[in-house]
C-alpha positions in Angstrom: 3.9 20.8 -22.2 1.1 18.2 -21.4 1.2 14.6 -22.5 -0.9 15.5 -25.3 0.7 18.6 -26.4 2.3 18.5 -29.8 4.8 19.8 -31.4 4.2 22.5 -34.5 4.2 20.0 -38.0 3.8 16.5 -35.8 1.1 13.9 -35.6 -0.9 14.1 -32.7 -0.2 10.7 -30.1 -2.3 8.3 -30.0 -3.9 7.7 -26.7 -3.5 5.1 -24.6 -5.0 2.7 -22.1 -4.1 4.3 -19.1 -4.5 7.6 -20.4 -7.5 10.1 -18.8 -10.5 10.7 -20.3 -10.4 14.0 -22.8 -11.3 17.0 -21.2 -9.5 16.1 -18.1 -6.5 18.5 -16.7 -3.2 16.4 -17.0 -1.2 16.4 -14.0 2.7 16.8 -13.9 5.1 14.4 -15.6 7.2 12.0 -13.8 10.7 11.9 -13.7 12.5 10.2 -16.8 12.4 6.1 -16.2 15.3 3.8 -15.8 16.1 1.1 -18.3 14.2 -2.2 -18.1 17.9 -3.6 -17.3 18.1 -1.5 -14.6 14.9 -2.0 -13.2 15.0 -5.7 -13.1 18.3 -5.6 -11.5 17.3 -3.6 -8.5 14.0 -5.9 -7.9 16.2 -8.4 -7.7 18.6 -7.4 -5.4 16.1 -5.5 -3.4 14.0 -8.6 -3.2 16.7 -10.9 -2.0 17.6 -7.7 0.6 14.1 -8.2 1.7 14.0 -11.8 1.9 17.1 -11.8 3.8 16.2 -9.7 6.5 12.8 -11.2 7.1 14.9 -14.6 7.6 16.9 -13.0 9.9 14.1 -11.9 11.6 11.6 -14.3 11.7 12.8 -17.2 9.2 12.3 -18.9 5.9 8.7 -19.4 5.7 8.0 -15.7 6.6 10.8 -14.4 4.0 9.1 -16.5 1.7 6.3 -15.0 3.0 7.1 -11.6 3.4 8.2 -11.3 -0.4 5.3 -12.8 -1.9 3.2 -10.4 -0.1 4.9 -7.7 -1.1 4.6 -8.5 -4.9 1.0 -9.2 -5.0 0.2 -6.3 -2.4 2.0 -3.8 -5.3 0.9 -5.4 -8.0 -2.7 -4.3 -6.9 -1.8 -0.9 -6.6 -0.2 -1.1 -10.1 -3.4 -2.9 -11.8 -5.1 -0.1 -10.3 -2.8 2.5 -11.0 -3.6 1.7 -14.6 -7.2 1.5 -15.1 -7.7 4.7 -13.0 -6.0 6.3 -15.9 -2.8 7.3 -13.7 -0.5 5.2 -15.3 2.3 3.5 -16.6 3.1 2.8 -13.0 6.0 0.6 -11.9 6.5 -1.5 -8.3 10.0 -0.5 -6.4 10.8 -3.2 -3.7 12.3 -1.0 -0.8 14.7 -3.0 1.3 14.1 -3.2 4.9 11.0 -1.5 4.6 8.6 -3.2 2.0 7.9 -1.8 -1.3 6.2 1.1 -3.4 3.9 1.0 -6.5 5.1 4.4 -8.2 2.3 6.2 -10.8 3.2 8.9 -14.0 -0.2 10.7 -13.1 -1.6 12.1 -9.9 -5.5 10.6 -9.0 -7.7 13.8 -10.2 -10.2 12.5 -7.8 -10.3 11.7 -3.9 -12.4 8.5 -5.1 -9.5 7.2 -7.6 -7.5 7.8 -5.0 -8.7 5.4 -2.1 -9.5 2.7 -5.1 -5.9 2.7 -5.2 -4.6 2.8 -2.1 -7.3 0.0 -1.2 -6.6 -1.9 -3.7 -3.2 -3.0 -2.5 -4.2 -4.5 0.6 -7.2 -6.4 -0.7 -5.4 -8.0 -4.0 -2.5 -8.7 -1.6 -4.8 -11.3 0.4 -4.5 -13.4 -2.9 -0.9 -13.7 -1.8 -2.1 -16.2 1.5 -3.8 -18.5 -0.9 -0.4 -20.7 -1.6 0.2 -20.7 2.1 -3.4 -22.2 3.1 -3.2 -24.3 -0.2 0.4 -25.6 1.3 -1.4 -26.1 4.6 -4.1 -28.4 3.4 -2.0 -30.5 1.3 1.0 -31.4 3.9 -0.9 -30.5 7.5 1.9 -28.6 8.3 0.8 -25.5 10.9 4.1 -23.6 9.8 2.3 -22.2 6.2 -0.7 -21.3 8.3 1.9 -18.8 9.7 3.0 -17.9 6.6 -0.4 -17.0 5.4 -0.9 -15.4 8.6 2.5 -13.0 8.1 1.1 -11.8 4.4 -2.6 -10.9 5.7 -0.9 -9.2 8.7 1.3 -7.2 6.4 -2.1 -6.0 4.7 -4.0 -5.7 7.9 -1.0 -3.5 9.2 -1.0 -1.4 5.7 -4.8 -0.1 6.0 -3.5 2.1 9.0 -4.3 5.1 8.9 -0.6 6.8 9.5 1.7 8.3 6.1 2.9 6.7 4.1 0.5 3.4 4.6 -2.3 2.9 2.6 -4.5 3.9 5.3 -3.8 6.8 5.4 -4.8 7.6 1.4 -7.9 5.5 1.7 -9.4 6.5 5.5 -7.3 9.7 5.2 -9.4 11.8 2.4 -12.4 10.0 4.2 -12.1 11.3 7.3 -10.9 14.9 5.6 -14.0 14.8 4.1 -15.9 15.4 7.2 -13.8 17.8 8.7 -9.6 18.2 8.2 -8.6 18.6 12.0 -10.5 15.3 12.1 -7.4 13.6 9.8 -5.1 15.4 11.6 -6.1 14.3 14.7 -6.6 10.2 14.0 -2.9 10.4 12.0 -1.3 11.7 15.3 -3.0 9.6 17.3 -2.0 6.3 15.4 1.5 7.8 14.8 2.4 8.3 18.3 0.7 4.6 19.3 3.2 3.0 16.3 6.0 5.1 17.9 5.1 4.2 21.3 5.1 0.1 20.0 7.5 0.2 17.8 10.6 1.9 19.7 11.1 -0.4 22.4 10.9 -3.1 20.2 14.1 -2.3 18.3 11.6 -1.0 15.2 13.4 2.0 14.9 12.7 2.7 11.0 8.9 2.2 11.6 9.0 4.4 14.4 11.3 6.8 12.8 8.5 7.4 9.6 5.7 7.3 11.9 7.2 10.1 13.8 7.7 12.2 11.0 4.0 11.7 10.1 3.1 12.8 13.3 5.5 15.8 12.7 4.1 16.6 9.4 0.7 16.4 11.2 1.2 18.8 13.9 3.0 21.4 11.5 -0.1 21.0 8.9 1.7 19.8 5.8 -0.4 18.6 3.0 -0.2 14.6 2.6 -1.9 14.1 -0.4 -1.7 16.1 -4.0 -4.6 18.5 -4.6 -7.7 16.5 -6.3 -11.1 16.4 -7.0 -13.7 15.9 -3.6 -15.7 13.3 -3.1 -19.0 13.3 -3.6 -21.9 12.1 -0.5 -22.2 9.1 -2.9 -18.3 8.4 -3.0 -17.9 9.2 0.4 -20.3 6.4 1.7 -19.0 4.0 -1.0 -14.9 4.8 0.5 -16.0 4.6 3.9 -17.7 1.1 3.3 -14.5 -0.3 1.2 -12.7 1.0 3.9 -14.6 -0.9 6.3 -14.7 -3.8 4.5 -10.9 -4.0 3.5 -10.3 -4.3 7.3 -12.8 -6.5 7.4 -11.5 -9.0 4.8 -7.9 -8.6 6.5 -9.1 -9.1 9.7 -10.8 -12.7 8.5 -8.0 -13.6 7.0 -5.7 -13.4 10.0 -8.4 -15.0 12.1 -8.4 -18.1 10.0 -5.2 -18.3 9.2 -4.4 -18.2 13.2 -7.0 -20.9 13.7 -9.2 -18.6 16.0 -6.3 -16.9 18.1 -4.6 -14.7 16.3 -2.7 -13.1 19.2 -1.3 -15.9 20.3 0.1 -16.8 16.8 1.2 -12.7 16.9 2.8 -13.2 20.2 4.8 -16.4 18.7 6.1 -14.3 16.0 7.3 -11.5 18.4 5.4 -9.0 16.7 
């Protein structure tokens, strides 16, 4: 039974904010939610899993850093998640990893799809603002970094390898013009991630971008079945595309004062 199915003898639901427009086919239910009390439990324990590892790693500022960028990164995806009609959606902080912003609906088009898969990385550039505002009230070059860590963490996110976000926004673009043409740019960048990452102890990103590359060479579907894009929409994703790397890429530049592989290369990344 669909969302707005009723039973025989009861009102109908009222619809709601996030709800498609009338006339539209309603995609699959999610799974039954957790309690609020669960929820907020798990963010927070996830969170300070995440924190503590990016310490570890690289230290406070880019814990600090690291979480903040997170938040606002999914907190795009949710905002958009919800306006696109594909909602209530809910963020999942995934330790060790980074986190997920989870939706009730499928996108019914390729178009609402890259909105949202873009618009995790471009909202999550708010996230650098405390960083530079931190810079220019003390001097100190270590929130640069900082800011540098959470543009770098949306820079890294528009790749276009499963499950980034790259990979829904440039993925259903490049399908567009041909499918092999997907396939072949998500091996491509899977096998250079695996190639980096491996020798340098990232075995969990090199693990998932292995399997993308194994999905890719056995065919597998990575997105759910939806409406194609128009020539219109098509232009319009491949410019946002453009431009989200674009924005990410400035970001990083200025927040490295002009050399960001040097700041990169500090950070052992």
């Amino acid at each position: 039974m669909g969302l707005s199915d009723t039973l025989p003898g009861e009102a109908e639901r009222p619809r709601g904010p996030w709800d498609p427009p009338e006339g539209t086919i309603e995609p699959q239910l999610a799974p039954p939610q957790p309690s609020r009390g669960s929820q907020i439990g798990w963010a927070l324990a996830s969170s300070a899993l995440l924190a503590a590892w990016l310490y570890f790693q690289f230290g406070w500022v880019f814990a600090l850093a690291g979480v903040i960028g997170v938040f606002v990164h999914e907190f795009g995806h949710l905002a958009a998640i919800n306006a696109l009609g594909c909602g209530p959606g809910r963020i999942m902080i995934i330790p060790f990893f980074g986190g997920a912003a989870t939706m009730t609906r499928a996108p019914d088009t390729e178009f609402k799809s890259v909105l949202i898969a873009l618009a995790g990385p471009v909202a999550g550039l708010i996230g650098t603002a405390p960083f530079f505002l931190l810079f220019a009230f003390t001097g100190a070059p270590t929130w640069l970094q900082g800011a540098f860590f959470v543009a770098v963490i949306n820079l890294f996110n528009l790749a276009p390898a499963p499950p980034l976000d790259g990979a829904k926004a440039l993925g259903p673009v490049l399908a567009w013009i041909h499918p092999w043409l997907e396939r072949g740019v998500l091996i491509a960048i899977g096998a250079a991630v695996v190639i980096w990452a491996a020798p340098r102890g990232s075995y969990i990103l090199a693990a998932v971008a292995g399997f993308s590359v194994l999905r890719a060479v056995l065919g597998q579907a990575f997105r759910a079945p939806a409406l194609r894009m128009s020539l219109s929409e098509w232009f319009t994703a491949a410019g946002l595309c453009v431009g989200a790397v674009a924005l990410c890429l400035l970001t990083s530049f200025i927040a490295a004062e002009g050399d960001p592989l040097s700041v990169a290369h500090q950070m052992g990344l």
